[in-house]
C-alpha positions in Angstrom: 0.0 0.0 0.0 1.2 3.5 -0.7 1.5 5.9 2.3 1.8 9.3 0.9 3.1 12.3 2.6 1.8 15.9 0.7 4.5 18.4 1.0 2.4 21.7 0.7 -1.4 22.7 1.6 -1.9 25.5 -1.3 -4.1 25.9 -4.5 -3.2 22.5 -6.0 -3.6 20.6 -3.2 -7.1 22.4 -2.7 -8.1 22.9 -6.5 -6.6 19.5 -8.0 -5.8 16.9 -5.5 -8.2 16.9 -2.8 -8.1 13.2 -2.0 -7.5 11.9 -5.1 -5.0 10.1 -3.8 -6.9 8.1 -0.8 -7.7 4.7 -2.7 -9.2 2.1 -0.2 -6.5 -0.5 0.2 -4.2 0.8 -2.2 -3.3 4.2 -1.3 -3.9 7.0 1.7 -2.0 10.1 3.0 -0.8 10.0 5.7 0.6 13.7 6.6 1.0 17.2 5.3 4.2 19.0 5.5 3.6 23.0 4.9 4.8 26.3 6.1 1.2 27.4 6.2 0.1 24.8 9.6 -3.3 27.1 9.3 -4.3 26.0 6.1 -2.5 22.4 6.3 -4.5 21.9 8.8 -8.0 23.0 7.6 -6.9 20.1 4.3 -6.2 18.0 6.7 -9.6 18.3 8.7 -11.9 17.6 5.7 -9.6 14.8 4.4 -9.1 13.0 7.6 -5.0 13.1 7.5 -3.6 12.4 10.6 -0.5 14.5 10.9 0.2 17.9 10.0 3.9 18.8 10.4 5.4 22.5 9.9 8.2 22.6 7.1 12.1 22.2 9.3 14.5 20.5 8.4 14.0 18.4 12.1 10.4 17.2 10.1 12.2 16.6 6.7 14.3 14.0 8.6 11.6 12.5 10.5 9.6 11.7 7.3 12.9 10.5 6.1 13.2 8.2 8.5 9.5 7.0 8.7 9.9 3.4 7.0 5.6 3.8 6.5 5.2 6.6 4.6 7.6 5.2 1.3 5.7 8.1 -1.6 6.1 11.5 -1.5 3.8 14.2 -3.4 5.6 17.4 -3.9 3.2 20.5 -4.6 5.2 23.1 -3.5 6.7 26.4 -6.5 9.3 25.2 -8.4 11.7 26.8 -7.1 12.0 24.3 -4.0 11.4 20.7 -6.1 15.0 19.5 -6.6 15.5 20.5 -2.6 12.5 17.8 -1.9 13.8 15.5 -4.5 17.4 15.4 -3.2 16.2 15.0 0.4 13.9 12.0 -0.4 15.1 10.1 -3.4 18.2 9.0 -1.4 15.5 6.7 0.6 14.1 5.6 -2.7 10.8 7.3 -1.7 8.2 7.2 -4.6 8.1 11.0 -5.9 5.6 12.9 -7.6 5.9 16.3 -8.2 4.4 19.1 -9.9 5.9 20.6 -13.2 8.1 21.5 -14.0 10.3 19.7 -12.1 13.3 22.1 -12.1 13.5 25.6 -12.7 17.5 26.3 -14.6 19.8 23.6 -16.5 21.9 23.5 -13.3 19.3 21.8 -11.6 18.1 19.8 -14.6 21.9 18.7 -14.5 21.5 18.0 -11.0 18.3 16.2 -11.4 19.7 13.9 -14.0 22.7 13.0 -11.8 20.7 11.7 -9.1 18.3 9.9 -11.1 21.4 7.7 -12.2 22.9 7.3 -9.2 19.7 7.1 -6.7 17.4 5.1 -9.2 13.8 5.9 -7.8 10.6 6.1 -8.8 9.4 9.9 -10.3 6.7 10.7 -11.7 5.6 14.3 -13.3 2.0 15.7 -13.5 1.2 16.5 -17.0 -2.2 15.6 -15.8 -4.0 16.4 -19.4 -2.5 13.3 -20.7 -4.7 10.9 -18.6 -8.0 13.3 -19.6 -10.8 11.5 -21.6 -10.5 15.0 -24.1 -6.6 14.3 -25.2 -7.1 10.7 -25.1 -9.8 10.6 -27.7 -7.8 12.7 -30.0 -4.9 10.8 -29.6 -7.0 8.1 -30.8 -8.5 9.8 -33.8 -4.8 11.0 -34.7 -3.8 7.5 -34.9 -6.7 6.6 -36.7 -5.5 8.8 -39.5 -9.3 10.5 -39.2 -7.5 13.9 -40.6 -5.5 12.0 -42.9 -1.1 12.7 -42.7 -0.5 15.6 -40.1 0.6 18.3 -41.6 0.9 21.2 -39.1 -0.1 22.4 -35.6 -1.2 25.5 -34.3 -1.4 26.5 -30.3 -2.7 30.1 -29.1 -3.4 30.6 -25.9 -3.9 34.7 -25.0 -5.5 37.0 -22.3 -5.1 39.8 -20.3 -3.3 40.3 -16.9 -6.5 40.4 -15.3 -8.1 37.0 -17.0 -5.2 34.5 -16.1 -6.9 31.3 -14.5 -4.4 30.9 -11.2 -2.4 34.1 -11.1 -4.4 37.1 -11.5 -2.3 40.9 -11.7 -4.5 43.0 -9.1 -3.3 46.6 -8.8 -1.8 47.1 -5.2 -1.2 43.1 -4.6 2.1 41.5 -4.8 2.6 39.6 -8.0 2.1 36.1 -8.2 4.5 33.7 -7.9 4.1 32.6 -11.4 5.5 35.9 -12.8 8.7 35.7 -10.2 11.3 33.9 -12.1 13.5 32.8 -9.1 10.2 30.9 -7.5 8.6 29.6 -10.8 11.1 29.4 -13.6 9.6 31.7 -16.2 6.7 33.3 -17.0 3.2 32.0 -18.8 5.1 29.7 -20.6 6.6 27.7 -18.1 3.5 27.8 -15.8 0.8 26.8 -18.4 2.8 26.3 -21.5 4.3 23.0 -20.3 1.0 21.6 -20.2 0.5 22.2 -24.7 4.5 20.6 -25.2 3.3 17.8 -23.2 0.4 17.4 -25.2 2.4 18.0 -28.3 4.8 14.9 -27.5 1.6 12.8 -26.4 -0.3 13.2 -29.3 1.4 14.4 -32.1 5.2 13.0 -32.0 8.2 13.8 -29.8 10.2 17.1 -30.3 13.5 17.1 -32.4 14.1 20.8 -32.5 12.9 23.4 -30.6 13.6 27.7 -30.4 11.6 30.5 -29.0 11.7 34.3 -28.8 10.0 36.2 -26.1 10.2 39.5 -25.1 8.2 41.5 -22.4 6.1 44.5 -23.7 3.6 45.8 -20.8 6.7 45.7 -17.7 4.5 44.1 -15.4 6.9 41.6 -14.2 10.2 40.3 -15.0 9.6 37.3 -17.7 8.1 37.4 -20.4 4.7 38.4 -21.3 4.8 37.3 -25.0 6.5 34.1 -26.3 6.5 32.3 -29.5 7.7 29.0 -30.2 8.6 27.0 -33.2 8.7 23.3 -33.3 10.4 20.8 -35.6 9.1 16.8 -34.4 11.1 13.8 -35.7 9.0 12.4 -37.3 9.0 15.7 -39.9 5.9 17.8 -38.5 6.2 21.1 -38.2 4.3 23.2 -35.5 4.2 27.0 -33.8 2.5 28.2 -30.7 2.1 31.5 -29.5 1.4 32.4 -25.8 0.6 36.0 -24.9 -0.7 37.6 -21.0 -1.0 40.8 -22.3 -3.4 40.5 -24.9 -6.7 42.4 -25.1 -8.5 39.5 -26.8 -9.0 36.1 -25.2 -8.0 33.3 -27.5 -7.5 29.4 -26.4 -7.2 27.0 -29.2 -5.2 24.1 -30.2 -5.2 23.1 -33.9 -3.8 20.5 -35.8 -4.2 20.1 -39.6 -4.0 17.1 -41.8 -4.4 15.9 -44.9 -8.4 15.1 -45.0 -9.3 17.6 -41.9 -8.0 19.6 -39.3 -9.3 19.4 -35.6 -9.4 22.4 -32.5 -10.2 22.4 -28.9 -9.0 24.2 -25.6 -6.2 24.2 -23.7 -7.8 25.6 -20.9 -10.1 22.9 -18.3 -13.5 24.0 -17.8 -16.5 21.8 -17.1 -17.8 21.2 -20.0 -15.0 20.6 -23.2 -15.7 20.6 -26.8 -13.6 19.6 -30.0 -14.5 20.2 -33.2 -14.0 18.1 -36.6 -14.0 20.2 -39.9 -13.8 17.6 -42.9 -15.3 17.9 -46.1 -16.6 21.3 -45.6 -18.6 20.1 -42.7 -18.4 20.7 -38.8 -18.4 18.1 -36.3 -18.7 18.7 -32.5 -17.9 16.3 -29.8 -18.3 17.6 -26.2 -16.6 15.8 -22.9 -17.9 16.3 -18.8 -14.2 16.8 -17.5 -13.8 15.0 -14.4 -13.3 16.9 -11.4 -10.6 17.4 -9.4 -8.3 17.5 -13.1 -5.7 15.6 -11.3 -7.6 12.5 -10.0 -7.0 9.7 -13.5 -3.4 10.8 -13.3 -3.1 10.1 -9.7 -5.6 6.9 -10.2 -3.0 5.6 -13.0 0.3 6.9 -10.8 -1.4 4.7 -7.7 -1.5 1.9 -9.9 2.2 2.1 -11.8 3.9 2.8 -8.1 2.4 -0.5 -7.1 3.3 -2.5 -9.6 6.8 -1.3 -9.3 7.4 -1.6 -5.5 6.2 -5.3 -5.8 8.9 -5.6 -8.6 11.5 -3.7 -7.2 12.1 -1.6 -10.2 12.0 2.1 -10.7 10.6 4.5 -13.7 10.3 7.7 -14.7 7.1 9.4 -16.2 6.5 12.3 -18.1 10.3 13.9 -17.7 13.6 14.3 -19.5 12.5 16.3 -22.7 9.8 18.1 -21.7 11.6 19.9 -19.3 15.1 19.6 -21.3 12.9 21.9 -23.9 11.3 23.8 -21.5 14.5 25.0 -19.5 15.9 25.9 -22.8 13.4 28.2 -23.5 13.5 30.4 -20.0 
């Protein structure tokens, strides 16, 4: 059975997680580690978790040490995931943490130098991978329903004041997401991750990749407007252009083929649409999205973590050159 300890108590834990991660005989948490005991505790109340700890490093070593709890879920910026990595992949700990996993190629180098030497189990949450949406057009992709791929197209814009998790609110402190030594980057690295996931799950994995940014509006210290080009080995071409500062809302995700082209969101709300356009006509398919976003990923992570601690081998999901490409952009 997997014992999970949740290092954090913020908005993914409360938006995303919940207790996806409670399975009855399979999987349950069994404390929350957060410098926020307040709201770790509140989490912990409505999920019955017994222990609440306050982030030291006297606690970091007593999980360490505790033989029961043998998973870790990391949901803290990701600024502070190799520190958690380091600390707990030495006891060959499951770990799951949120993306991206690193923030600069130092610590990509870092990350890639444990991995060899520690060998443990790490797993990445592209969640969108495991939703019934990306699935489906995975499987119409490989159906060859739009004929040979051709081309893909990602746009994803909106304002500073329409951003779904990090808001700009005259006379607030920016978010995190916008502070490059916590997060990494800027809209890009946040959100962005999510589409060249996507792009390597459903279209074909990334031989080339470049990107020019630049910041226009000064609101923060990344960049506001990105554009990236993409070259996929298997000869598919593709662009996507991200923009925060835009005065018109645009989310769509296209891909073009040979008999028909296809386009949906990138961004979750309740109830998801994709539509078909093929000999001059429309189809529409709509999808209930599961709520929390994160609970099939977590489902399918319960089930992998199993099967490898009763084999006593390790894997990694979801990593290496999604955030090899990403780092290389920021």
């Amino acid at each position: 059975m997997l014992k999970w300890c949740i290092i954090g108590s913020g908005d993914v834990i409360k938006r995303l997680v919940q207790d996806s991660l409670n399975i009855k005989n399979k999987s349950k948490v069994e404390c929350i580690l957060s410098d926020d005991l307040t709201q770790a505790k509140d989490f912990a109340k409505k999920h019955n978790i017994k222990d609440v700890l306050l982030k030291s490093e006297k606690n970091i070593k007593k999980i360490i040490n505790n033989s029961d709890i043998n998973s870790i879920y990391i949901a803290t910026p990701p600024n502070s995931h190799l520190f958690y990595i380091s600390k707990f992949c030495k006891t060959k700990k499951n770990i799951v943490s949120e993306k991206p996993l690193v923030t600069n190629k130092k610590e990509l180098a870092r990350l890639k130098t444990l991995l060899k030497k520690y060998k443990f189990n790490l797993f990445t949450c592209f969640y969108r991978r495991y939703l019934k949406k990306f699935i489906f057009i995975k499987e119409l992709l490989n159906k060859k329903i739009l004929g040979k791929i051709l081309y893909f197209d990602i746009k994803y814009f909106h304002d500073e004041k329409t951003h779904p998790t990090a808001k700009i609110i005259k006379g607030k402190p920016i978010p995190w997401r916008f502070v490059k030594k916590i997060s990494g980057g800027g809209n890009v690295v946040d959100m962005g991750v999510h589409a060249i996931d996507l792009v390597e799950f459903m279209i074909g994995k990334i031989k080339k990749i470049s990107s020019f940014k630049t910041n226009k509006m000064n609101l923060y210290k990344v960049e506001d407007i990105c554009v990236i080009n993409f070259e996929l080995k298997n000869k598919i071409l593709g662009q996507s252009s991200w923009c925060s500062v835009s005065n018109n809302k645009k989310d769509e995700f296209s891909i073009y083929g040979s008999k028909a082209s296809i386009h949906f969101t990138m961004n979750m709300g309740e109830d998801e649409k994709i539509t078909i356009y093929k000999d001059g006509k429309k189809k529409i398919r709509s999808f209930k999205m599961i709520q929390p976003l994160h609970k099939n990923m977590l489902k399918y992570f319960v089930n992998r973590l199993e099967q490898n601690n009763k084999k006593n081998r390790y894997e990694i999901r979801n990593d290496g050159l999604v955030n090899s490409y990403l780092i290389s952009l920021i």
